[in-house]
N, C-alpha and C positions, 0 to 999 in steps of 0.2 A: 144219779143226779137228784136234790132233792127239789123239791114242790115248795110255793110259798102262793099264801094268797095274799090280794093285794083290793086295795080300795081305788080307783081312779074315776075324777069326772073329768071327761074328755067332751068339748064341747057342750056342755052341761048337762051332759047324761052321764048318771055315776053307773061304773062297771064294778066287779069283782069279779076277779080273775085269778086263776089256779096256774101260777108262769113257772119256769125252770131257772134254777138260781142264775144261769148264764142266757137268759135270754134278753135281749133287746128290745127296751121299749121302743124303737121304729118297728122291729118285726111286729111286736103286740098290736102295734096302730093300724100298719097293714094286713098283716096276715089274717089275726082275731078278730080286732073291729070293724073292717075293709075300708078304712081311713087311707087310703092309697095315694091323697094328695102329696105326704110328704114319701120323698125317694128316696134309693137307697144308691148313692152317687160314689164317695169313696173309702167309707165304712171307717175311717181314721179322723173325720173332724176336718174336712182339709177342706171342702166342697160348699158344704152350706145347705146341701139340697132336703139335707133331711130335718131342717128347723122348723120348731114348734115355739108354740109361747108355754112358760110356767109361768103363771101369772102373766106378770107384763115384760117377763123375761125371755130373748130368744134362746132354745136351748140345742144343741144337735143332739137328736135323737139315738144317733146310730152309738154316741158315747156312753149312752144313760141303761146302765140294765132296768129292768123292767121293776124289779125289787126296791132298785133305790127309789124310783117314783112311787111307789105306794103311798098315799094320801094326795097326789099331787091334782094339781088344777090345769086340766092340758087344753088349749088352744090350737087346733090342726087350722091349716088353709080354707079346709070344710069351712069351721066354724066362725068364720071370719064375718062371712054374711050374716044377713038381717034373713032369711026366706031365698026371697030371688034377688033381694037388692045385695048388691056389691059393696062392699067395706069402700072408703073411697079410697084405697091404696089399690085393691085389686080392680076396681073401674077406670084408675089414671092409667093404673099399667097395659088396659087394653085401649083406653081414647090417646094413648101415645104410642100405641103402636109397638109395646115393648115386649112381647111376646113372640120369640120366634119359634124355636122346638118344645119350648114350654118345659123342659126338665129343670130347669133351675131355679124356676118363677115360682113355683110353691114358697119355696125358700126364702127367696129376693123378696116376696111379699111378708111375709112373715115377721123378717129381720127389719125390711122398714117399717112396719109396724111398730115394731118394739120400740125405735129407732122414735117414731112420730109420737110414742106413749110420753119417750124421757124429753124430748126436745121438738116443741110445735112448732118450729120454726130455724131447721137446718140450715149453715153451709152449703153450698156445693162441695168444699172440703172437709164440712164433716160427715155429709151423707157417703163420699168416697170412703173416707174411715169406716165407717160403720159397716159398710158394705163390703169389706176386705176381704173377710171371710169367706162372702157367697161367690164361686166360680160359675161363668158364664163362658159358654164355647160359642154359640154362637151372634154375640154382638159386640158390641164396643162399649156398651155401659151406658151411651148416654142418651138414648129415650128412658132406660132406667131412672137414671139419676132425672130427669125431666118429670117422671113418671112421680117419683117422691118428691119433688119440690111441687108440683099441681095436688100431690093429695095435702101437704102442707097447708098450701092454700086455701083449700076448700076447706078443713078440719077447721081453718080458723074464720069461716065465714068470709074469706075476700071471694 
């Protein structure tokens, strides 16, 4: 298996890292960095749990080998906060209540991120769209969807 080194700022600490051509940048996140917010759900793209930002892009991690990121600019759920202060996508989604086993919420926060980067003021059908991707077992979606219509809000000073 050969070796590749690679350049990554993740949260805006640059790494370089010595990866295996087949290794996964979700494993690099968790395993190497101990980045552990994003998870490893159903390793095909299908779940959502393991999104990250590229830039202001949500990406699933579990699809990206580690190589093809090399230069990239990663956003984990870590790095979403300010210190202690909460992005206000991850603050609505706990003052609504939208957190239950918490495996999917790295992700759901993530993707509405992104979601609030391209469009400061969603739908309720287009935050459904947007959100298609990320599987949730245990809710119904909508303190979610509530959860991203309140950070909407606040992002735009109402």
């Amino acid at each position: 298996m050969s070796k590749h080194l690679i350049h990554l700022t993740v949260n805006g600490k640059e790494h370089e890292l010595t990866v295996a051509s087949n290794e996964l940048l979700l494993n690099v996140l968790r395993d190497r960095l101990y980045l552990t917010g994003s998870k490893y759900g159903c390793g095909v793209g299908d779940c959502g749990a393991c999104s990250i930002l590229h830039g202001d892009e949500s990406v699933l991690s579990c699809l990206v080998l580690a190589v093809e990121a090399d230069g990239w600019d990663i956003t984990t759920v870590e790095g979403l906060a300010d210190g202690d202060q909460l992005n206000p996508v991850q603050q609505a989604f706990l003052d609504n209540s939208a957190v239950q086993c918490g495996f999917c919420v790295p992700g759901m926060v993530i993707t509405s991120t992104a979601l609030l980067r391209e469009n400061d003021d969603p739908s309720e059908a287009e935050i459904k769209d947007y959100l298609r991707g990320n599987y949730c077992r245990c809710t119904g979606y909508v303190a979610m969807i509530k959860s991203v219509m309140d950070a909407a809000a606040k992002m735009r000073g109402e």
